[in-house]
ZAMARGU-4260 file (C-alpha; in steps of 0.2 Angstrom, whole numbers, plus 5000, padded with zeros to 4 digits):
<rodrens>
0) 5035/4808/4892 | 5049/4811/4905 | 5062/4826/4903 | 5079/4823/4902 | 5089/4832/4915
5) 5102/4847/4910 | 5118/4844/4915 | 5128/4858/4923 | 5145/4863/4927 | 5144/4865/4947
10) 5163/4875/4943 | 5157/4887/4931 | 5163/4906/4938 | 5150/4918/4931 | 5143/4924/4946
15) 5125/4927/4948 | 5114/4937/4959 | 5104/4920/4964 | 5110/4905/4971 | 5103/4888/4975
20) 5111/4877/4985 | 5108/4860/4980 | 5120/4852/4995 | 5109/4862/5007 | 5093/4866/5000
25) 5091/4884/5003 | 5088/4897/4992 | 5100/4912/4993 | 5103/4931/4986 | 5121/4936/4988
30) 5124/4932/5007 | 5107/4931/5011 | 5097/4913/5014 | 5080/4917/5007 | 5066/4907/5015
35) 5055/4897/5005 | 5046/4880/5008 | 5050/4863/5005 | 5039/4859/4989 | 5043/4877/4982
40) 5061/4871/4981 | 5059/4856/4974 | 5049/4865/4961 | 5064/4878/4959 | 5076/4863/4958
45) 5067/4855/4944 | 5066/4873/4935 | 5083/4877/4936 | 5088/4861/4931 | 5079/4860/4914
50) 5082/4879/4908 | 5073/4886/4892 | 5063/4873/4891 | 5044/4869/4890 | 5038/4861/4906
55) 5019/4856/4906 | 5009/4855/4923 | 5011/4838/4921 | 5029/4836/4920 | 5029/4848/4936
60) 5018/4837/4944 | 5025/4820/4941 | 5042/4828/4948 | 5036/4838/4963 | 5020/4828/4968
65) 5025/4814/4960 | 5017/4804/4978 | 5003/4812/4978 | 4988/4816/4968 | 4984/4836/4968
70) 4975/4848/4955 | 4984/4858/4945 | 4977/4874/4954 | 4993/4869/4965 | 5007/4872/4952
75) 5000/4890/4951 | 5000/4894/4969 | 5020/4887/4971 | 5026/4899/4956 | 5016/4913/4962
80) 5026/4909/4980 | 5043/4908/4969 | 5039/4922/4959 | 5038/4933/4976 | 5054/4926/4982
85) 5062/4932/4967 | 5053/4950/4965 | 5048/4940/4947 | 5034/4949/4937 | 5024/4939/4927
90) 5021/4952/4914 | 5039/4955/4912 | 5048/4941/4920 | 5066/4937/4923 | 5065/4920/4930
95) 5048/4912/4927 | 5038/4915/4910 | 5021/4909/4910 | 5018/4899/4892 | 4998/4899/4891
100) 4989/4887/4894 | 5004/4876/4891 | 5014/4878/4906 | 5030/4884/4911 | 5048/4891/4905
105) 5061/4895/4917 | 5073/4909/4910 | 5089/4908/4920 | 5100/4918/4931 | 5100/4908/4946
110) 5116/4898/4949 | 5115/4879/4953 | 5130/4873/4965 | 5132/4860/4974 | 5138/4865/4991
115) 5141/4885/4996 | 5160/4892/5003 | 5157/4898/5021 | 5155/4915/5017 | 5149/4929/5033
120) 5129/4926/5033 | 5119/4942/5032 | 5102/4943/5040 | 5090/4931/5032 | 5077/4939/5019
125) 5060/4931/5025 | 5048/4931/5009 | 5036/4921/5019 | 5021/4926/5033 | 5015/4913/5044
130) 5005/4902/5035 | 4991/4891/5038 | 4981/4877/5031 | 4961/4875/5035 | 4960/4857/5032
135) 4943/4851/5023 | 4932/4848/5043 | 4926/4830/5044 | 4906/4825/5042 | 4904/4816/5058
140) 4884/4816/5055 | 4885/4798/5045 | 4875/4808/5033 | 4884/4810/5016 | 4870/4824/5013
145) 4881/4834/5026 | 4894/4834/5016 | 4889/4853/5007 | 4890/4860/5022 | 4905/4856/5031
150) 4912/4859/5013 | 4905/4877/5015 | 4911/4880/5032 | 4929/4876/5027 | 4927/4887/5013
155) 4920/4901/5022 | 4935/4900/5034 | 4949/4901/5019 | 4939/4916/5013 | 4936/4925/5028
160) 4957/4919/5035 | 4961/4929/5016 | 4958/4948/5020 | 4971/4943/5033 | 4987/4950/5025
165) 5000/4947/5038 | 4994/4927/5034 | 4998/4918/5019 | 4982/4907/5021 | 4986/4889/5007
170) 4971/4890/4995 | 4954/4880/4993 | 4962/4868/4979 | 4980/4862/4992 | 4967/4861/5005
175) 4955/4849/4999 | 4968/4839/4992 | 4969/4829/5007 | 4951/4827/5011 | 4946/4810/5017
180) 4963/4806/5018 | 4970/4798/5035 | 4985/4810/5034 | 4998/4814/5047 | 4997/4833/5052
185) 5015/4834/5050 | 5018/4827/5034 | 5004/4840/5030 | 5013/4853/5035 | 5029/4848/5026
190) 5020/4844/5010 | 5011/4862/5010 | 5027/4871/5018 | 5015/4880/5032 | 5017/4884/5053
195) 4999/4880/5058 | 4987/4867/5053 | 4968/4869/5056 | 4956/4856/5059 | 4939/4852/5062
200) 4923/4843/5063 | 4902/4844/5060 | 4891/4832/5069 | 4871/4836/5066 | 4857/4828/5077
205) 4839/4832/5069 | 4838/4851/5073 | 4855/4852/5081 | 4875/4856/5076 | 4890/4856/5083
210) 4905/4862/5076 | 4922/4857/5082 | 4939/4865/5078 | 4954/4867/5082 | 4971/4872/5079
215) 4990/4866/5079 | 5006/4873/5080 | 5015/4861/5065 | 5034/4862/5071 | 5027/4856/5090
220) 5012/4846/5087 | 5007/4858/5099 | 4988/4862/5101 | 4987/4881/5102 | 4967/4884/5102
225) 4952/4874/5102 | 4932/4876/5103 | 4917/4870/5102 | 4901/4876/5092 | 4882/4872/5097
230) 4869/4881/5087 | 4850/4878/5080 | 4851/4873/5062 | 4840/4887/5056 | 4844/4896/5041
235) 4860/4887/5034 | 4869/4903/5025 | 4868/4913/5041 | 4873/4899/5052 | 4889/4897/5041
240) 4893/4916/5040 | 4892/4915/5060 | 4902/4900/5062 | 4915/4908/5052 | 4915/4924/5060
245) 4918/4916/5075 | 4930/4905/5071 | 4942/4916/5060 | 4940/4931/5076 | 4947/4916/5085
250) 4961/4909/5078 | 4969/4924/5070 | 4973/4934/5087 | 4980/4914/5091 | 4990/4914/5078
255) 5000/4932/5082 | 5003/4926/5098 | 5010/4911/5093 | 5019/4921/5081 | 5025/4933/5096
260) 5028/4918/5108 | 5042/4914/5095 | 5049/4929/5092 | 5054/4930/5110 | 5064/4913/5108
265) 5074/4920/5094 | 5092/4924/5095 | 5098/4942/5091 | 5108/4939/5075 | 5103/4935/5058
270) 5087/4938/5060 | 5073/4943/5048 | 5065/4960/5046 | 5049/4951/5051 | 5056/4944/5064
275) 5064/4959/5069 | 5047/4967/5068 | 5039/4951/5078 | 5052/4954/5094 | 5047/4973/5092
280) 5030/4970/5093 | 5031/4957/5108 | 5042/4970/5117 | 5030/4984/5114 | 5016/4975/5121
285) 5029/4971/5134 | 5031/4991/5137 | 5014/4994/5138 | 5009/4980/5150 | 5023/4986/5162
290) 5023/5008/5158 | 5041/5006/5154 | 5045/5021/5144 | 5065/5014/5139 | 5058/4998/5137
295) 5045/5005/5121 | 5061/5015/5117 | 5071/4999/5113 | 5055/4992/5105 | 5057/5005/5095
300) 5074/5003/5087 | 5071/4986/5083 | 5057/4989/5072 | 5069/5005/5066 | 5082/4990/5063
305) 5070/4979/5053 | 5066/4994/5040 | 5083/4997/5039 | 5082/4978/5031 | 5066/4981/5021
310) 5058/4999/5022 | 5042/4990/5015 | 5041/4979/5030 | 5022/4984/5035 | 5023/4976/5050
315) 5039/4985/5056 | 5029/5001/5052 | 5012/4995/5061 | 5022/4994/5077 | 5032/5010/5075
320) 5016/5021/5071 | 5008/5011/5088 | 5025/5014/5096 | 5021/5033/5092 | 5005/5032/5098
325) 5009/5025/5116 | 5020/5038/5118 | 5010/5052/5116 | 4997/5041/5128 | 5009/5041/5143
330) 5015/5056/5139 | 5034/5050/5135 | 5035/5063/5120 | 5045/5078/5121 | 5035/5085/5108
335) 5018/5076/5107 | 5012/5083/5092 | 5028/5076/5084 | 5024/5059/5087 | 5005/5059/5081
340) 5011/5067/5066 | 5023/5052/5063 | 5011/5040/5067 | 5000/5049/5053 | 5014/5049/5041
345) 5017/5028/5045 | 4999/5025/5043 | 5000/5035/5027 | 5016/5026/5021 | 5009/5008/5025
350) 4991/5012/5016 | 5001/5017/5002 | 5010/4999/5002 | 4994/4989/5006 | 4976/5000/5005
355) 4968/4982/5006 | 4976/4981/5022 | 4965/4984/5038 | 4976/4989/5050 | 4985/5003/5041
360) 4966/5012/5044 | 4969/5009/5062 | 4986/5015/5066 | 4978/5031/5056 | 4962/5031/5067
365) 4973/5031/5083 | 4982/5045/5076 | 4966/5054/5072 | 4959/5050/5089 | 4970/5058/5099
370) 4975/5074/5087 | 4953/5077/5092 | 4947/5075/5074 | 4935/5061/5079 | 4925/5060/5062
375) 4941/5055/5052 | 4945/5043/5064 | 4929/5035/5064 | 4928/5036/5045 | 4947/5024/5046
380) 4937/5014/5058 | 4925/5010/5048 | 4937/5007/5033 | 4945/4994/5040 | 4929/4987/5047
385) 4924/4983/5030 | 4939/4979/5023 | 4938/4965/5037 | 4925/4963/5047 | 4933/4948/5059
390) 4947/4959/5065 | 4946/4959/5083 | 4958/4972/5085 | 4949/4984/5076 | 4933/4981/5083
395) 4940/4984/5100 | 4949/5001/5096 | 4935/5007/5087 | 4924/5004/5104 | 4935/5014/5112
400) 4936/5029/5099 | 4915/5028/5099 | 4915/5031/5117 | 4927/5045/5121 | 4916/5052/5105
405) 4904/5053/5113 | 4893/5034/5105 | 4890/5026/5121 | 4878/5015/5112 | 4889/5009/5096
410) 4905/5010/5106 | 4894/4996/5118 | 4890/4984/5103 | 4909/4985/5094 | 4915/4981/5112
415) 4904/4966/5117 | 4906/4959/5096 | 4926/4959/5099 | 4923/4951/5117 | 4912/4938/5108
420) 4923/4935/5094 | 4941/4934/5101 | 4939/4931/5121 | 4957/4925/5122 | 4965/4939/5114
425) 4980/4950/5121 | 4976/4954/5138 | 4979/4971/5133 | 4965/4973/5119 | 4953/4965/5133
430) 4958/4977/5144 | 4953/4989/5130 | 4932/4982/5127 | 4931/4984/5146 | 4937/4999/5147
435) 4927/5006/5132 | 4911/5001/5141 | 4919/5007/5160 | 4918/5026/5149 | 4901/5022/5139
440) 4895/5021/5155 | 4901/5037/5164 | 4897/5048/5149 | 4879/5042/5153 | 4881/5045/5171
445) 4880/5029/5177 | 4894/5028/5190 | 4890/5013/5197 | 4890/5001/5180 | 4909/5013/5178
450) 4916/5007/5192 | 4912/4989/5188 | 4918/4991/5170 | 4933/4996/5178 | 4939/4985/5188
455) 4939/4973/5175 | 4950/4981/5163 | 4961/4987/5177 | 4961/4970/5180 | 4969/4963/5165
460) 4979/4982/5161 | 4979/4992/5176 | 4993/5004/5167 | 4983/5014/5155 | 4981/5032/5161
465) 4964/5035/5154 | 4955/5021/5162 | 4962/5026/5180 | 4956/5042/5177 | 4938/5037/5174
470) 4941/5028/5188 | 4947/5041/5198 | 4932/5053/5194 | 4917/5039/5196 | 4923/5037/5212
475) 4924/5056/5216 | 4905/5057/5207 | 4902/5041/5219 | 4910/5049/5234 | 4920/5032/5235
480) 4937/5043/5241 | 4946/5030/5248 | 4945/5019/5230 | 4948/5036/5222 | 4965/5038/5231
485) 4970/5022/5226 | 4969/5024/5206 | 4976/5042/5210 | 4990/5034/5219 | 4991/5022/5203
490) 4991/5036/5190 | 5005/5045/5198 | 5017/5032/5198 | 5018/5030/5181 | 5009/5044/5171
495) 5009/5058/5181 | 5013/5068/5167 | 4996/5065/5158 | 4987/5065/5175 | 4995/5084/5177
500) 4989/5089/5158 | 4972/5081/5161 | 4969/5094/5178 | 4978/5108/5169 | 4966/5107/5152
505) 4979/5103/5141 | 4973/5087/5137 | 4954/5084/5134 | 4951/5066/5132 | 4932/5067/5127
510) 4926/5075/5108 | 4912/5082/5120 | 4915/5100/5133 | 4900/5094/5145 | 4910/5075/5148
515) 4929/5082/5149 | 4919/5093/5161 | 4909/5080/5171 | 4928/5070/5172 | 4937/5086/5177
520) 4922/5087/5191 | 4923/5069/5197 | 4942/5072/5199 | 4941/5087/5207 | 4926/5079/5220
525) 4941/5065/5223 | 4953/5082/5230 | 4964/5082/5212
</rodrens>
């Protein structure tokens, strides 16, 4: 039975906290646009527009889907989306009740009008991460028997993409709403409100599958990561954990560069706090890449101005406890212990917020790490390892603490699994595998595997002080003196600070005295 439509007084004065713009379709919060999707309004539209009233799934459905057919699992997923861009709780809500196992009331408070007055914007409020879509993957195989298994693979991806938390990964039910469905991937996009779109495809031949995936950029059509899958259909639980594992270590270092890529295109006003936190990010990494100590400074203050917007902004505190952490690495700190202990107190503050999130464990490790207390950093590690085991990033920071501590062969197998699952990551964490397994090598004394290690991370990062050290000192150990000139020539020219406390004994980079002293020998062997 349809519901009649309210009629409203678009020149009512009572002024509320939330407004929605019907003229303009935007959401907003005093002067502040709030950013929610397409289907999510509509959905608000049809709420506000029927107050204190019942409204079945049904009646939701007919007026938000009302040209496509999609489970009810989807109405849940868009309230829970509104409930977040309002700060609703369901237990004790303000907007939204929850009549069980009925449907829906909506409660009030948010003013319907028609066109806004041009009032001075504020900085938009961005409720929403990047979000992403795993489109059900196509049975190619012409076997309908198949059909469980490329079912599965999709399912294990959207499992695996949730202990993401800085994605907002649509759930099983949207997804497989438009299986075997010839539609376009930008409609798909617009329907589900999301930035990317994943796709795929599972051909078998007897013994054989190949797995074919992909990913797109919804706002460009443009392709942003693609690959290809052959394996021996063995045990078929294994092979979809593997697929999986592969895949989501793929796509989610795509995704933040994507992400970053974007960040950079953004214009200096009215920006987000996420974005805010974006552009720091992009220039921190931009700092690093180029040892540009005033460069991480401004990073800085961005990410300073995004918690100014939202002091919850984890990603705004991720990059200003790694901001802190650079800085004690290239010896840009007036007071070194000071910045560890800030990075500690940021790690501290964003596992408080999110202790589900992995990468609060990792700022913390870093922390750890360099403050010499090597057993709590690997004990964060290991934390965020099992909170997610396809973060990349972890696995190739974590390499990195096993060595210096001293765990050639651990530090080895974390570096090589990161390598494996996300080869196109940030040149930077790249740089980072090769240069845990250039120092898993010279603790072992095997100078020559050092120097090719090396030269590979150097390659990708050459301005990282530690790994020109190591570099420095295999060549001493390899009598090499002309190579080891040229990494101390490098050193000097843009950390000779940590180069000066490394010689003077005031920085020890290994847990161990007989491998500090085996780098102190190879440094002095080079004339340092």
């Amino acid at each position: 039975m349809p519901i009649d439509k309210v009629e409203y007084d678009v020149t009512v004065k009572q002024k509320f906290e939330y407004q929605i713009d019907l003229a303009d379709e935007r959401l907003w919060l005093g002067n502040r646009p709030i950013a929610i999707s397409n289907k999510a309004f509509r959905m608000l539209r049809f709420f506000v527009s029927h107050p204190n009233r019942l409204l079945t799934k049904n009646d939701i459905l007919d007026a938000v889907w009302s040209d496509l057919c999609v489970s009810e699992g989807l109405v849940r997923e868009y309230v829970h989306d509104l409930r977040l861009a309002l700060g609703d709780d369901p237990g004790c809500p303000a907007f939204i009740e929850t009549i069980r196992g009925r449907g829906y009331r909506f409660l009030g408070g948010i003013q319907i009008i028609e066109q806004r007055a041009n009032a001075p914007l504020e900085p938009a409020l961005s409720t929403l991460l990047p979000s992403l879509v795993v489109l059900p993957f196509a049975n190619l195989s012409n076997d309908p028997d198949q059909e469980y298994f490329s079912d599965g693979i999709t399912d294990d991806i959207i499992t695996e993409l949730s202990r993401f938390p800085e994605l907002s990964v649509v759930a099983r039910n949207s997804a497989f709403a438009f299986k075997n469905r010839s539609t376009d991937i930008a409609q798909i996009a617009s329907e589900l409100g999301v930035n990317y779109v994943m796709e795929g495809s599972i051909q078998r031949d007897k013994n054989r599958l190949r797995v074919t995936a992909w990913l797109v950029e919804s706002d460009s059509g443009r392709h942003i990561w693609g690959e290809k899958y052959d394996r021996e259909l063995n045990d078929i639980f294994a092979l979809q954990d593997d697929l999986a594992m592969h895949v989501v270590g793929s796509i989610t270092p795509q995704v933040e560069l994507a992400e970053l890529k974007r960040s950079q295109k953004l214009s200096n006003t009215n920006l987000s706090a996420y974005e805010l936190a974006l552009k720091a990010q992009a220039l921190t990494y931009d700092a690093v890449r180029s040892a540009d100590r005033n460069m991480l400074t401004r990073a800085m203050a961005l990410a300073d101005q995004a918690l100014k917007l939202d002091d919850m902004c984890t990603h705004a505190l991720w990059t200003r406890g790694m901001g802190c952490v650079f800085q004690y690495l290239y010896g840009w700190s007036t007071d070194p212990g000071t910045a560890l202990n800030f990075a500690l107190e940021v790690a501290d503050n964003l596992i408080g917020i999110d202790p589900s999130n992995a990468r609060s464990y990792i700022v913390r490790a870093w922390a750890y790490q360099y403050r010499r207390e090597y057993d709590l950093a690997l004990a964060d590690y290991r934390r965020a390892l099992a909170l997610n085991p396809n973060l990349a990033l972890n696995l190739f920071t974590m390499a990195w603490s096993e060595a210096v501590a001293g765990l050639p062969l651990e530090a080895r197998k974390h570096a090589k699994k990161a390598l494996m699952l996300s080869p196109r990551d940030t040149d930077i964490w790249l740089a980072w595998a090769y240069a845990t397994l250039e120092v898993a090598s010279f603790i072992e004394g095997d100078f020559t595997e050092a120097a090719k290690w090396g030269r590979q991370a150097i390659q990708l990062h050459a301005r990282m002080p530690v790994r020109q050290l190591v570099m420095i000192a295999t060549y001493g150990h390899l009598g090499d003196f002309a190579a080891a000139s040229s990494h101390s020539a490098a050193i000097k020219a843009f950390a000779a600070e940590t180069l000066l406390a490394v010689l003077a004994g005031k920085y020890a980079i290994f847990k161990s005295s007989e491998h500090n002293s085996l780098l102190l020998d190879g440094l002095h062997r080079a004339g340092l």
